[in-house]
C-alpha positions in Angstrom: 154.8 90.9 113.6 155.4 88.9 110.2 157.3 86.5 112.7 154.4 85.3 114.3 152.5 84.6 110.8 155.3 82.2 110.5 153.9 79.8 112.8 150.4 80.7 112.5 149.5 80.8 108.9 150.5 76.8 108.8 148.3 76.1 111.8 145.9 77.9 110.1 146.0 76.2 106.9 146.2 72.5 108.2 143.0 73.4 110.4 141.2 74.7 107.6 142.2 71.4 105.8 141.2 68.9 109.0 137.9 71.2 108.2 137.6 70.0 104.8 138.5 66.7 104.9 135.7 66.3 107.1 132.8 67.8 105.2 134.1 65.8 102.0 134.3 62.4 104.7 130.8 63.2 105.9 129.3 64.0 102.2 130.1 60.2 101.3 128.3 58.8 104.5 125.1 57.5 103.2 121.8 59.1 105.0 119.0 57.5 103.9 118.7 60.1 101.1 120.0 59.6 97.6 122.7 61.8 97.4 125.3 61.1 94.1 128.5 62.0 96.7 128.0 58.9 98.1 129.4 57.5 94.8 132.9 59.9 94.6 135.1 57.3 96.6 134.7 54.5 94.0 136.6 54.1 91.0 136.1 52.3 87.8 138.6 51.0 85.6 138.5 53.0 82.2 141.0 51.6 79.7 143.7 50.9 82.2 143.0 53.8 84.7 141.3 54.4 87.8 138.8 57.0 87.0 135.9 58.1 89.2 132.0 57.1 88.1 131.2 60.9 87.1 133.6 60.4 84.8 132.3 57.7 82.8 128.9 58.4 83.4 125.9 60.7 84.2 125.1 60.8 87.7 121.6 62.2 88.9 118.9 61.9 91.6 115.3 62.1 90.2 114.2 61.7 93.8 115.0 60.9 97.5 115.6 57.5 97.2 116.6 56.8 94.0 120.1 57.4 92.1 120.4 56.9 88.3 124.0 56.5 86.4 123.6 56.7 82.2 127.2 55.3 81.3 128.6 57.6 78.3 129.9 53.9 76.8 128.1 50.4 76.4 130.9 49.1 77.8 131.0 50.8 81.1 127.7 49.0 82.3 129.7 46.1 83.6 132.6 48.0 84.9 130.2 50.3 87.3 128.3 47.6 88.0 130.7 45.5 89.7 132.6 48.7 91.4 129.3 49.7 93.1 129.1 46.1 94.3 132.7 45.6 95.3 132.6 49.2 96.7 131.7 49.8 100.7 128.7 51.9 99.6 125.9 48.2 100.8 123.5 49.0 97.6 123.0 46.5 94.6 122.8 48.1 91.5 119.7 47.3 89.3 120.6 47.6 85.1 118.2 47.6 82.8 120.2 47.9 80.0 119.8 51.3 79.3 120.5 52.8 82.8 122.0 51.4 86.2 119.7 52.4 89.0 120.6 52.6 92.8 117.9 52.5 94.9 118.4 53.5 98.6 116.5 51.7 101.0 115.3 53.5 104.5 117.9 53.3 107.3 117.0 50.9 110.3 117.3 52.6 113.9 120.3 50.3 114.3 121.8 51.6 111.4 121.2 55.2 111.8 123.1 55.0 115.5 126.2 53.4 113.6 126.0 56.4 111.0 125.6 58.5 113.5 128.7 57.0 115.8 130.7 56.7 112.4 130.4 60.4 111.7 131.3 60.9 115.4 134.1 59.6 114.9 135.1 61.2 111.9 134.5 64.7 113.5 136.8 63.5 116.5 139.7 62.9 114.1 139.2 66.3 112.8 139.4 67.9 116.2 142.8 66.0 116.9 144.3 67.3 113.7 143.3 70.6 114.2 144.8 70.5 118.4 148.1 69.0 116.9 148.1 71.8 114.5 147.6 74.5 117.1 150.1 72.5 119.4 152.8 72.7 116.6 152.3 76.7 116.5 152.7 77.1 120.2 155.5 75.0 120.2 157.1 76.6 117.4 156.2 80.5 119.1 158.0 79.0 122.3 161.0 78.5 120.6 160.8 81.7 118.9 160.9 83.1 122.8 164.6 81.8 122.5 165.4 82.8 119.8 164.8 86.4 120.5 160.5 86.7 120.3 159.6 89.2 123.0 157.3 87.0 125.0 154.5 89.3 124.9 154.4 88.9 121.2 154.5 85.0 121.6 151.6 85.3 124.3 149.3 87.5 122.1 150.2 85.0 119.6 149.1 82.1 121.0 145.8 83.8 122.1 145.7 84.2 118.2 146.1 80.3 117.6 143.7 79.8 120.2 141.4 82.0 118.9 141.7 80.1 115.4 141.6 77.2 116.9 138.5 77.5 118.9 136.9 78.8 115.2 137.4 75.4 113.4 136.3 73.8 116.9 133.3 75.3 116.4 133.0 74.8 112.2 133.6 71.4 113.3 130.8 70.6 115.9 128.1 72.9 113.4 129.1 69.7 110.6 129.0 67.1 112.9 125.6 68.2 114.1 124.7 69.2 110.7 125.2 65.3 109.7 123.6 64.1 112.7 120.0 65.7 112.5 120.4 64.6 108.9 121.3 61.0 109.3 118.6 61.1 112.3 115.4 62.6 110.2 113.3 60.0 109.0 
């Protein structure tokens, strides 16, 4: 039986990353609410490194629309300022000296529907990594027929992958629609 865990334990674990990978993907997509995730893909240089804005600075949301970054340095003002701009986030920052403000404006129809086919598609790559995965165990339990695997071991094993597979299917497609009522609530 350990044989079989061979094939499907990988499978299992490159699924359950597909599955991550996705909810991280779908926490930056921007909403319409202020959410401070949005912010984790963009970088700032901090004496000579790449470092990410929570970081360098305090990040928080004192309400739906607003998100608020207090820099730990003087300095840093500047260096945030122009990585939110230059970044793919589509919000100018506001600075009043004291703290940079983000404010998020309400979605457009148009917009949402993009989101909405963006997120989509982000859910769509997930599903293909997590069929190649269970298409690398089966391929890997029909070998294991040749090389001595009884083959109703390797066909109770594949209904395993598929059972596993059909899981993170599932996980998928609750994120997916999860995101969608989200991006689609005004």
């Amino acid at each position: 039986m350990n044989d079989i865990n061979t094939y499907i334990n990988p499978a299992q674990e490159k699924m359950e990353m597909a599955v991550e990978y996705l909810d991280e993907t779908l926490a930056r997509i921007r909403a319409g609410k202020a959410n401070p995730k949005i912010l984790d893909g963009i970088r700032v240089d901090y004496y000579g490194s790449a470092a990410p804005i929570s970081n360098v600075a305090n990040v928080a949301v004192p309400d739906a629309r607003t998100i608020v970054i207090t820099p730990w340095e003087k300095s840093m003002f500047k260096e945030i300022e122009k990585a939110i701009i230059n970044s793919e986030v589509g919000i100018t920052p506001e600075n009043n000296g004291e703290v940079i403000r983000l404010t998020i404006p309400p979605l457009t129809e148009d917009r949402r529907k993009a989101l909405v086919k963006q997120c989509k598609g982000e859910a769509e790559q997930a599903k293909i990594s997590v069929r190649n995965a269970r298409r690398d165990a089966i391929e890997g339990l029909k070998k294991a027929i040749k090389n001595g695997m009884p083959e109703d071991v390797e066909k109770d094993a594949e209904a395993k992958v598929q059972k596993i597979h059909d899981n993170f299917m599932k996980k998928i497609d609750e994120l997916f629609a999860a995101k969608e009522k989200e991006i689609l609530t005004v």
